[in-house]
C-alpha positions as CSV (number, residue, x, y, z in Angstrom):
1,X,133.6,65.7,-13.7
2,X,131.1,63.0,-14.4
3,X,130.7,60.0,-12.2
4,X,130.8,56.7,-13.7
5,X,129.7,53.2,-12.4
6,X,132.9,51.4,-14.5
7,X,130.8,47.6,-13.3
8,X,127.8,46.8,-13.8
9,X,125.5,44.2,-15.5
10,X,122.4,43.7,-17.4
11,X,120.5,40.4,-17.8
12,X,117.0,38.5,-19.4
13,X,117.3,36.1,-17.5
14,X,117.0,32.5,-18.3
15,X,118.2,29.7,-16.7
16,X,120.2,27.9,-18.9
17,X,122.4,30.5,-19.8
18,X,122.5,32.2,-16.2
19,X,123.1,28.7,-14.4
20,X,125.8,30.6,-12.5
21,X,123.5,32.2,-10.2
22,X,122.6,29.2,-7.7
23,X,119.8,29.3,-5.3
24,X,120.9,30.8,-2.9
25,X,121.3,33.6,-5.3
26,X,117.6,33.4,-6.4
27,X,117.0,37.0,-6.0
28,X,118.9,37.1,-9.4
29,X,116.9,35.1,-11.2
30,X,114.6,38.0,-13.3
31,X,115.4,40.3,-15.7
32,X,117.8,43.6,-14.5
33,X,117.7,46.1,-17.0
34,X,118.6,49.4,-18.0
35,X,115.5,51.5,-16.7
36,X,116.2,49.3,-13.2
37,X,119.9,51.1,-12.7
38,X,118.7,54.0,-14.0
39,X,116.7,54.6,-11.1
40,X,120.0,53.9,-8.7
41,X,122.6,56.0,-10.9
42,X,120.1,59.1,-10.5
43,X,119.7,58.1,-7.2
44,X,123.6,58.5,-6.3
45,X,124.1,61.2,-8.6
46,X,126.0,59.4,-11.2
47,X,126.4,60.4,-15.0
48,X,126.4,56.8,-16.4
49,X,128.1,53.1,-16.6
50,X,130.0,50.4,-18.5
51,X,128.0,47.5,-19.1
52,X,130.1,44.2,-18.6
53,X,129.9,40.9,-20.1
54,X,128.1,38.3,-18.0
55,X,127.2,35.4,-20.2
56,X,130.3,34.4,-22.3
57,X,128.8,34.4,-26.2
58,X,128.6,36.8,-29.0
59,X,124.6,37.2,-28.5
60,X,125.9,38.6,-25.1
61,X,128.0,41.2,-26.6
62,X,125.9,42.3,-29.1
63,X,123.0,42.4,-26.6
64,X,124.9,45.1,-24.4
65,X,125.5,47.2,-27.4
66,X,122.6,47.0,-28.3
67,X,121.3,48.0,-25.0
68,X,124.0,51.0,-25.1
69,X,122.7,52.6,-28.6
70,X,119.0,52.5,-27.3
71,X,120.1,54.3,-23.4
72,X,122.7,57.4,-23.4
73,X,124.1,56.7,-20.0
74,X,125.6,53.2,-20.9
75,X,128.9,54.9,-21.8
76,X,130.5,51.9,-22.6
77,X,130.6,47.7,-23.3
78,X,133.1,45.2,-21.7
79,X,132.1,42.7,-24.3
80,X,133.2,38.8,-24.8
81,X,134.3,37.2,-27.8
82,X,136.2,33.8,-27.8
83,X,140.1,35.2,-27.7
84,X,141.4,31.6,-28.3
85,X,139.6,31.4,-31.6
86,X,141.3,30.9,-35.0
87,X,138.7,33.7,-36.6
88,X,138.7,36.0,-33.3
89,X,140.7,38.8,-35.4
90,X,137.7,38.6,-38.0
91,X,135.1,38.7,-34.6
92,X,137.3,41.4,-33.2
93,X,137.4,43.4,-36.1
94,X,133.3,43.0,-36.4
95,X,132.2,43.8,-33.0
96,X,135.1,46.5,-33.0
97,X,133.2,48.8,-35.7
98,X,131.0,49.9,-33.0
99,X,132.8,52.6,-31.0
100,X,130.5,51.9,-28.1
101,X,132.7,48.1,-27.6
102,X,135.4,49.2,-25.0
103,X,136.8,46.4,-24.1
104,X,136.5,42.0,-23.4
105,X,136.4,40.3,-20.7
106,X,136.7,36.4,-20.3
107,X,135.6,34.9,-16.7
108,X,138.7,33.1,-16.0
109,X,137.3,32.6,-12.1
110,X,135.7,29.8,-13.3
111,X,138.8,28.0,-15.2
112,X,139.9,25.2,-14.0
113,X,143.7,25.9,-15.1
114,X,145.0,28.9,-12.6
115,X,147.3,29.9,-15.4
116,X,144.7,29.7,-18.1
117,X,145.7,33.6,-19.0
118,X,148.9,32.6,-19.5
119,X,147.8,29.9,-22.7
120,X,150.1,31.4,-25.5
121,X,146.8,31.7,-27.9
122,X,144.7,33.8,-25.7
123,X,148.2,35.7,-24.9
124,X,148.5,36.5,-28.3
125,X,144.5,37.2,-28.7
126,X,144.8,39.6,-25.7
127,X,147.6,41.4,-27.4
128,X,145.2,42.1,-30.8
129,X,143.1,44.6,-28.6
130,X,145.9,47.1,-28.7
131,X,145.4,47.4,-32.5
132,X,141.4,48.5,-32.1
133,X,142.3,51.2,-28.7
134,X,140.1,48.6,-26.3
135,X,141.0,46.9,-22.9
136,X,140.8,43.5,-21.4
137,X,139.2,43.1,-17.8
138,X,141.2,40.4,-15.5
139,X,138.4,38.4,-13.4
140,X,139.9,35.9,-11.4
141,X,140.3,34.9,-7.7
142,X,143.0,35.4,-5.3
143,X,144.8,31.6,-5.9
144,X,145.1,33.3,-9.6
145,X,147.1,36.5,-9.1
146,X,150.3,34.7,-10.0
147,X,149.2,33.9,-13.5
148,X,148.2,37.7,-13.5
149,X,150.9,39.3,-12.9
150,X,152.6,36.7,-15.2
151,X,150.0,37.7,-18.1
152,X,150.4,41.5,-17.7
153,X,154.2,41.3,-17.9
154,X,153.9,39.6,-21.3
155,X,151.8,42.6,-22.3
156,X,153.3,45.5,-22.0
157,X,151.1,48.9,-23.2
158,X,148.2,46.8,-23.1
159,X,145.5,48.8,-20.7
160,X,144.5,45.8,-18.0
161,X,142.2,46.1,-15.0
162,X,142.0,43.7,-12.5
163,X,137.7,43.3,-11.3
164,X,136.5,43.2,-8.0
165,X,140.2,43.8,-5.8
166,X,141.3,40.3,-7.5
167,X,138.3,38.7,-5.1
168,X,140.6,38.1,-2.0
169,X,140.0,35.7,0.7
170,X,137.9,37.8,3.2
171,X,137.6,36.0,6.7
172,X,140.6,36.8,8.3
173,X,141.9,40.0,6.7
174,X,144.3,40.4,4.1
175,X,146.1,37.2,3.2
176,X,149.8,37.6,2.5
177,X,149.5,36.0,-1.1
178,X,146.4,38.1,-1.7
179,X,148.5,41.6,-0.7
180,X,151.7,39.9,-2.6
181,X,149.7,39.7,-5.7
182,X,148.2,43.0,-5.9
183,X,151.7,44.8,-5.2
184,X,153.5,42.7,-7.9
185,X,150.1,43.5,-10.4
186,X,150.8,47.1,-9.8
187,X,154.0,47.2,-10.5
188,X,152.8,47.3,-14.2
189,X,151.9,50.9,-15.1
190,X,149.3,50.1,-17.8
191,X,147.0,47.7,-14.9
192,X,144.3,49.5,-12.8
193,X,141.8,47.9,-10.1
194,X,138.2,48.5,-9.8
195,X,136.6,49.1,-6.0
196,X,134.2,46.5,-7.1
197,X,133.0,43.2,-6.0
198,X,133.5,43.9,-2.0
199,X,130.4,42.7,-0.2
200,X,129.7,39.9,-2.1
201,X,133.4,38.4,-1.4
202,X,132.4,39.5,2.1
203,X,130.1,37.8,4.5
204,X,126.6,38.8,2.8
205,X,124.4,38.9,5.7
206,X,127.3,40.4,8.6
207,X,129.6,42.9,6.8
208,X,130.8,45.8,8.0
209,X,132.4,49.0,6.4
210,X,135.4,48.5,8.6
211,X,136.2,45.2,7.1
212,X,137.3,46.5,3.7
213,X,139.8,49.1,5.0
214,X,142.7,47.0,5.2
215,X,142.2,45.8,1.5
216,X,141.4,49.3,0.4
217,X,144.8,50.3,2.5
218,X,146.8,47.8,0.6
219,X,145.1,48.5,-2.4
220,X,145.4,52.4,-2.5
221,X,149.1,51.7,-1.2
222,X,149.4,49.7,-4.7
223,X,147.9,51.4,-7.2
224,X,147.0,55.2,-6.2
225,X,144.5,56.9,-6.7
226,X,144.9,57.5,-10.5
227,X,144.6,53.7,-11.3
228,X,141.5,53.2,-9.0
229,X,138.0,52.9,-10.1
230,X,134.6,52.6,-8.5
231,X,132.1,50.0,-10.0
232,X,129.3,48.9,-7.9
233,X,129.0,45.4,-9.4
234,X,125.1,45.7,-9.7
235,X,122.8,43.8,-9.8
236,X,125.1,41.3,-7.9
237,X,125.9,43.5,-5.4
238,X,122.6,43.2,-3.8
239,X,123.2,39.6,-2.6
240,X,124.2,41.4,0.1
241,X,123.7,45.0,0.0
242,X,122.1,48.1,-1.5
243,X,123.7,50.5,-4.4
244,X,123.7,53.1,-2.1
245,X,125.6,51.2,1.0
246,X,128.3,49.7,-2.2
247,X,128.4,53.5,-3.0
248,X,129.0,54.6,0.8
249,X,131.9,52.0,1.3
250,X,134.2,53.4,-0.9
251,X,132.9,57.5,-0.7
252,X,133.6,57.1,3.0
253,X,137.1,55.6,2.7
254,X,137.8,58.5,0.1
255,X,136.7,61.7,1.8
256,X,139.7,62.6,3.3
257,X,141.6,62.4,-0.4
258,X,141.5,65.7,-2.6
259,X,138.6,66.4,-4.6
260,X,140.8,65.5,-7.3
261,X,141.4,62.3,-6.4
262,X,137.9,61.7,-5.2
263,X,136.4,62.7,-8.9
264,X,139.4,60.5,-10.5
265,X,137.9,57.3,-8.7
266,X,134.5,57.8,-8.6
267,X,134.6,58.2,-12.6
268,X,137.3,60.3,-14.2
269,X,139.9,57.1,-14.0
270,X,137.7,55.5,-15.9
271,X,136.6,57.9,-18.7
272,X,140.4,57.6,-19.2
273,X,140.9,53.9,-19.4
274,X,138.0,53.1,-21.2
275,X,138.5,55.9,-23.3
276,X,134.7,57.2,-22.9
């Protein structure tokens, strides 16, 4: 079975449109592109990846598809378009025609409003992607779980995944609204989780492999092994570690699973819910 990276992230960068990565993330600021995770995906034996949205425009989307037509192993697009929009159907419908555009994403981490998913027009915007076979990734932050679970229960059928474990609170081990959260998410059949996202919510410079096993125990608990997927997060990832170490976290916590299992999360779950 092929192994898939189901996060990643290419950028030109520029620094009006990446003003997100602040200076102490200044070994972000150049270009990471397609020939640069090349080189790590061969490295770790991997197959290919799913590009995801990290500026919030059209030029963004198009860009990624772009970038998937011109290199095989970008197997699919986690694009953004503006959901609340009057014309989004039109936009949808557009960007849609390519088969390469899996899914959206919208980076509801950086809303002011918790409940922002739960706004009735992006609801009902969400609820569109059904009609064209495509997913909606769920980045938020712990505080925001609530609203999740909220949102996925108004959209049942609708193929959800929740980025980056729901980005809990680290310090001090699971939090109880953090493990709430992700029990109540799972409860939905149609939401999966990536195993994304783990070091940088971690301490960058003093992590340790041991600290993600209890939110990888509460996690696999939640979800199973069929609704877990790996996605390395790269290039942000190496704020604080190397594709290979992001890789080792979660291969180690695997290994005693079945081979089965094992191939499910490090790429056959997400052939499936991407639909590659």
């Amino acid at each position: 079975m092929q192994k898939i990276d189901a996060h990643q992230h290419f950028w030109r960068y520029d620094a009006e449109t990446d003003g997100w990565i602040t200076d102490e993330m200044k070994v972000l600021r150049r270009d990471f592109m397609p020939p640069d995770l090349k080189k790590e995906l061969e490295r770790n034996a991997f197959d290919g990846c799913v590009a995801v949205q990290a500026d919030q425009s059209e030029a963004e989307t198009q860009f990624l598809l772009d970038l998937s037509g011109e290199y095989p192993f970008i197997k699919g697009v986690v694009g953004w378009l503006d959901i609340r929009a009057k014309n989004f159907e039109q936009r949808l419908e557009h960007f849609a025609a390519n088969p390469e555009l899996k899914g959206l994403r919208h980076i509801v981490q950086d809303a002011p409003d918790d409940r922002f998913l739960l706004q009735p027009s992006f609801i009902e915007g969400v609820r569109l992607l059904a009609d064209y076979d495509l997913t909606y990734d769920i980045l938020i932050y712990e505080r925001q779980l609530p609203a999740a679970v909220e949102f996925a229960r108004q959209l049942p059928g609708q193929r959800l995944v929740l980025d980056h474990i729901g980005k809990p609170v680290m310090d001090k081990g699971p939090t109880g609204r953090w493990k709430e959260g992700i029990r109540a998410l799972a409860e939905h059949p149609d939401t999966y989780c990536k195993l994304s996202g783990l070091v940088t919510e971690a301490d960058w410079q003093q992590w340790k492999p041991d600290d993600f096993k209890p939110f990888l125990d509460v996690v696999f608990e939640a979800f199973g092994p069929e609704r877990l997927m790996f996605g390395s997060d790269w290039p942000v990832c190496t704020l604080a570690a190397s594709y290979s170490e992001v890789v080792g976290i979660v291969t180690e916590y695997i290994q005693a699973l079945s081979d089965q299992e094992q191939q499910m999360i490090m790429g056959g779950n997400a052939r499936a819910f991407y639909d590659l």
